[in-house]
C-alpha positions in Angstrom: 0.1 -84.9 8.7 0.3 -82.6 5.4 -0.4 -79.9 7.2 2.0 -80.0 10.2 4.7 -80.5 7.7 3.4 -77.4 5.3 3.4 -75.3 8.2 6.9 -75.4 9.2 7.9 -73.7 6.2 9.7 -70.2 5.5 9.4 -70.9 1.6 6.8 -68.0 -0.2 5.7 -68.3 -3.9 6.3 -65.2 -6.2 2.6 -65.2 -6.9 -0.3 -65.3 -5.1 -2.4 -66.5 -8.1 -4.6 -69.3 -8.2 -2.8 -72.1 -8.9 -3.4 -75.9 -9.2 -0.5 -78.6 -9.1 -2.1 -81.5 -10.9 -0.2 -85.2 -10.6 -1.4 -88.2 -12.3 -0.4 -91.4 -10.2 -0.9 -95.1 -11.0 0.4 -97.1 -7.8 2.1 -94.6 -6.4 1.1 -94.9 -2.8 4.8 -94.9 -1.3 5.7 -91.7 -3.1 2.6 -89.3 -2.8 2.7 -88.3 1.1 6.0 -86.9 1.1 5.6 -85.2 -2.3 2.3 -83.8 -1.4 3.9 -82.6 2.1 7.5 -81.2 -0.5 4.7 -79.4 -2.8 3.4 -77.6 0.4 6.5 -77.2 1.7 8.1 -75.2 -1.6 4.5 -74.0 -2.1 2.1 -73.2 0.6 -0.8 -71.8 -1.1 -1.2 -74.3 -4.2 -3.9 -76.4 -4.5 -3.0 -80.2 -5.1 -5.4 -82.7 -7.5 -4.8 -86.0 -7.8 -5.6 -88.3 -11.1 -5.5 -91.6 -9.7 -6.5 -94.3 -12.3 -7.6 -96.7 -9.6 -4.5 -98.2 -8.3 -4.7 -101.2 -6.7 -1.7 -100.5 -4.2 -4.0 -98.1 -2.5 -3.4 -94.7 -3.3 -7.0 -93.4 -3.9 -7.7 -94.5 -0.4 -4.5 -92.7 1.3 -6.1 -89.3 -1.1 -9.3 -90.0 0.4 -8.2 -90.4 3.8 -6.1 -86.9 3.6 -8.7 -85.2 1.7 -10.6 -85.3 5.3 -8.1 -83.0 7.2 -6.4 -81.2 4.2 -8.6 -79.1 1.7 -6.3 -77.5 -0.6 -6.0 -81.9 -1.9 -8.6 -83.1 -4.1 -9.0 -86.5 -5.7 -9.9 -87.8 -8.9 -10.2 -91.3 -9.3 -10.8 -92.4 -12.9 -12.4 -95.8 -13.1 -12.9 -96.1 -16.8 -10.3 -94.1 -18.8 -6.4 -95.0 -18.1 -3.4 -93.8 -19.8 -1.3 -90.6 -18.8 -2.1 -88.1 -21.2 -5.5 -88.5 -20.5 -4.9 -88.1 -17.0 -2.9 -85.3 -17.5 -5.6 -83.6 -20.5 -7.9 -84.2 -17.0 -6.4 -82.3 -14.3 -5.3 -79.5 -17.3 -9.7 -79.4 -17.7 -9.8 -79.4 -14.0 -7.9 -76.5 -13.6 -10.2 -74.8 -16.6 -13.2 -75.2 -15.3 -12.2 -74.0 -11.5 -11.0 -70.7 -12.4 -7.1 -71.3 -11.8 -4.6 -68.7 -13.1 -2.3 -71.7 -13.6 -2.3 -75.2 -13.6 1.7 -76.8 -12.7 2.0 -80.5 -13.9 4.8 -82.8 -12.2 5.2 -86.7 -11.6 4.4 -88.4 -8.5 7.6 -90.2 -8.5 10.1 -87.4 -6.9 11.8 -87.2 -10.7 10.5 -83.8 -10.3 11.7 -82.1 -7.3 9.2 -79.6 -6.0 11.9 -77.4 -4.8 11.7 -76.1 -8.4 8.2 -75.0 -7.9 8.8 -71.3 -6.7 10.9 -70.7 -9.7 9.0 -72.7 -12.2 5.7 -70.0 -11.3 8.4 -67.0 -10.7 9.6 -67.9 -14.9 5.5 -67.5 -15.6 5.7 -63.8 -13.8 8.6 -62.5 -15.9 8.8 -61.0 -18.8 11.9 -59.6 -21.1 12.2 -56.4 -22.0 10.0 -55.5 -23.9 8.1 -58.4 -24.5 5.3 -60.4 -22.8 5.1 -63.3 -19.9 5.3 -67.1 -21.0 2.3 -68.8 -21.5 4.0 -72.0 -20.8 7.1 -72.8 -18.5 8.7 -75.9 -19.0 11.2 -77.3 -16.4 14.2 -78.7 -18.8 17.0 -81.1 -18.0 18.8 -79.8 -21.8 19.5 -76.5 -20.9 22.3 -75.5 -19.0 22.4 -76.0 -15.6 20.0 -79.0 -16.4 20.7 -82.6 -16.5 19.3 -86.3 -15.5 20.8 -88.7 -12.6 20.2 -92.3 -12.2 19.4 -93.6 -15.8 21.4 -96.2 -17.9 22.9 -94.9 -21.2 19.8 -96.9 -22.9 17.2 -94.6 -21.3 19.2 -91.2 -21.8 19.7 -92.2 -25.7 15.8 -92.9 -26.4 15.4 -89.6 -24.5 17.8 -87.8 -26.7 16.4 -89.4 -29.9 13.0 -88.7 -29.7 13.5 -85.2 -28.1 15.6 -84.8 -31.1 13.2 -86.3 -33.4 9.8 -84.3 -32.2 11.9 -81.0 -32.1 12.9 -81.1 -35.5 10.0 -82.6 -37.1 7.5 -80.9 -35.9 9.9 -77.5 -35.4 9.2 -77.5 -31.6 11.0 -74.1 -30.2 11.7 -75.3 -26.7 14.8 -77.6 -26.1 13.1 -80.6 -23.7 9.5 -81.3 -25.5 9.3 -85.0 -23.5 8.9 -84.0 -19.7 6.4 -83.5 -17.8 7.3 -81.2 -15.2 5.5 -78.0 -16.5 3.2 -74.9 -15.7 0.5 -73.6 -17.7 -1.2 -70.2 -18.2 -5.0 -71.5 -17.7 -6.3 -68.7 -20.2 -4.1 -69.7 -22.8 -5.2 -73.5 -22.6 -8.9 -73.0 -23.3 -7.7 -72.2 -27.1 -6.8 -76.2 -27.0 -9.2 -78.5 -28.9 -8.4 -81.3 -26.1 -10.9 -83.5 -28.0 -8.3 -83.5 -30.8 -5.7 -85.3 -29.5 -4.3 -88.7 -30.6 -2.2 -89.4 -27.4 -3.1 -90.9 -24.1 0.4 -91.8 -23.5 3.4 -90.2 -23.0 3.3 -88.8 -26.6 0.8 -86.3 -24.9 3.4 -84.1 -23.9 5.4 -83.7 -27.2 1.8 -83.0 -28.8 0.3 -80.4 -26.4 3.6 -78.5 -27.8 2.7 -78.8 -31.0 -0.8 -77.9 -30.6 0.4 -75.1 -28.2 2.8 -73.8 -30.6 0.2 -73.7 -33.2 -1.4 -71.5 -31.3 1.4 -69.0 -30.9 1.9 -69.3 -27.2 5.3 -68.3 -25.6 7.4 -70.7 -23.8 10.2 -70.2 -21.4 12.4 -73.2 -20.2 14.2 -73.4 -16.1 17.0 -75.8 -15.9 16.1 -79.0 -13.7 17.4 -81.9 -12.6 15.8 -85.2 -13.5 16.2 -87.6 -10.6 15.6 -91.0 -11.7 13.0 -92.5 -9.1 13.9 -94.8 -5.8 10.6 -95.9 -5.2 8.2 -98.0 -7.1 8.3 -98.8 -10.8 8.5 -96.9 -14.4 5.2 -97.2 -16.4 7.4 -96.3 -19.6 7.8 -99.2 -22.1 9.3 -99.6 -25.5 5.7 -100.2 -26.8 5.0 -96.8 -25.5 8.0 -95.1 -26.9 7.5 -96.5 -30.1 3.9 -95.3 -30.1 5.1 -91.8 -29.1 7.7 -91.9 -32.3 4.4 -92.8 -34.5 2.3 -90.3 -33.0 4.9 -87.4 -33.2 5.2 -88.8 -37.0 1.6 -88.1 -37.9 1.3 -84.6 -36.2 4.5 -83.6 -38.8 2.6 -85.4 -41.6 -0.8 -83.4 -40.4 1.0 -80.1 -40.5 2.9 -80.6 -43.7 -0.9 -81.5 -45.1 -2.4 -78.3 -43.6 0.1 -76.3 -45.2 0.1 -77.4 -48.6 -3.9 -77.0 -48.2 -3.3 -72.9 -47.8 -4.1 -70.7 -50.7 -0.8 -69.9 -52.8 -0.6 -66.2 -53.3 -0.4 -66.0 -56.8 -0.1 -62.4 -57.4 2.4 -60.5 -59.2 5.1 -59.0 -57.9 5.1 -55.1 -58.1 
């Protein structure tokens, strides 16, 4: 049980804030129970929701099975919609319209340890001196101390390239704009027009940057390592990368666009 496995632990978040951990699964029914029992290990007093796009292998059914004993687990089981960014852009609503202080996004294939969690929300509590708390933290394997384990050379170099590519395009100021494994400041993500965005793929992630960084928000980055998964299979394709290079394309050719449309200042200088 979830619950016997949570208890056992010494581990305490920094914050006692509302917060929702939100993990979009397709098939992932040999993964979820331990990483729902590691989440509430590393962090006891989150709330766990589940966007399950109806996977055949049975995962809604182990979610609605748990849901019985364990409370802080919720599922959502989308019937109609499929894709991961939409999944994501749903439990990031979820979390909206339930009042969290913070909603934490992670896969549900272990590639995102939750052992990172308590630091992940600790990084949304501090501040510099001076200054102001993030309003996005972002758990990044090209920082120091970060890095990946178990992927070919292939994998790491499309990685590389289009991190490369969406950062400098579409002047990104982070330093890993394609993983997931994030936490967001609630408050700050009802300024997001959700309805706006182009990506229900993985391209969701490099555009909720762009659209977050539009709005000014402040991001801080923790180093992690990326743990290529043992279980189950990659939904990533080469189809879908080179959707996400199109996608990340038109968002630098939509900003380019708004710009030119601003009023030049024409005045003279004094």
């Amino acid at each position: 049980m979830v619950s016997e496995i949570a208890s056992d632990s010494d581990e305490t978040l920094p914050s006692q804030r509302k917060i929702l951990v939100s993990i979009a699964t397709y098939n992932e029914r040999e993964n979820l129970p331990n990483l729902v029992a590691e989440i509430f290990r590393f962090a006891p007093t989150v709330d766990i929701l589940v966007v399950d796009d109806n996977s055949p292998d049975g995962t809604s059914d182990w979610c609605r099975q748990q849901q019985e004993i364990e409370p802080r687990l919720t599922l959502l089981c989308r019937t109609q919609e499929k894709g991961l960014g939409s999944a994501t852009i749903a439990g990031l609503k979820y979390a909206i319209q339930h009042n969290y202080d913070y909603v934490i996004n992670l896969d549900a294939d272990f590639s995102h340890h939750p052992k990172y969690l308590p630091d992940l929300i600790a990084g949304m509590e501090s501040a510099p001196p001076g200054g102001q708390p993030v309003d996005v933290m972002l758990g990044s394997r090209y920082i120091p101390g970060g890095g990946i384990e178990g992927w070919p050379i292939s994998r790491k170099i499309m990685s590389k390239f289009i991190n490369a590519y969406a950062i400098g395009w579409l002047r990104l100021p982070v330093s890993d704009c394609s993983g997931s494994f994030r936490c967001y400041r609630t408050e700050f993500l009802k300024r997001i027009e959700f309805d706006q965005f182009r990506s229900t793929g993985y391209a969701f992630f490099e555009e909720i940057l762009w659209f977050l960084t539009q709005a000014q928000a402040r991001f801080g980055e923790l180093p992690i390592v990326f743990v290529n998964r043992e279980k189950g299979h990659s939904k990533i394709t080469l189809q879908e990368a080179l959707r996400a290079v199109w996608i990340i394309g038109q968002l630098g050719f939509a900003k380019f666009r708004s710009q030119a449309a601003l009023p030049q200042d024409t005045s003279p200088n004094p």
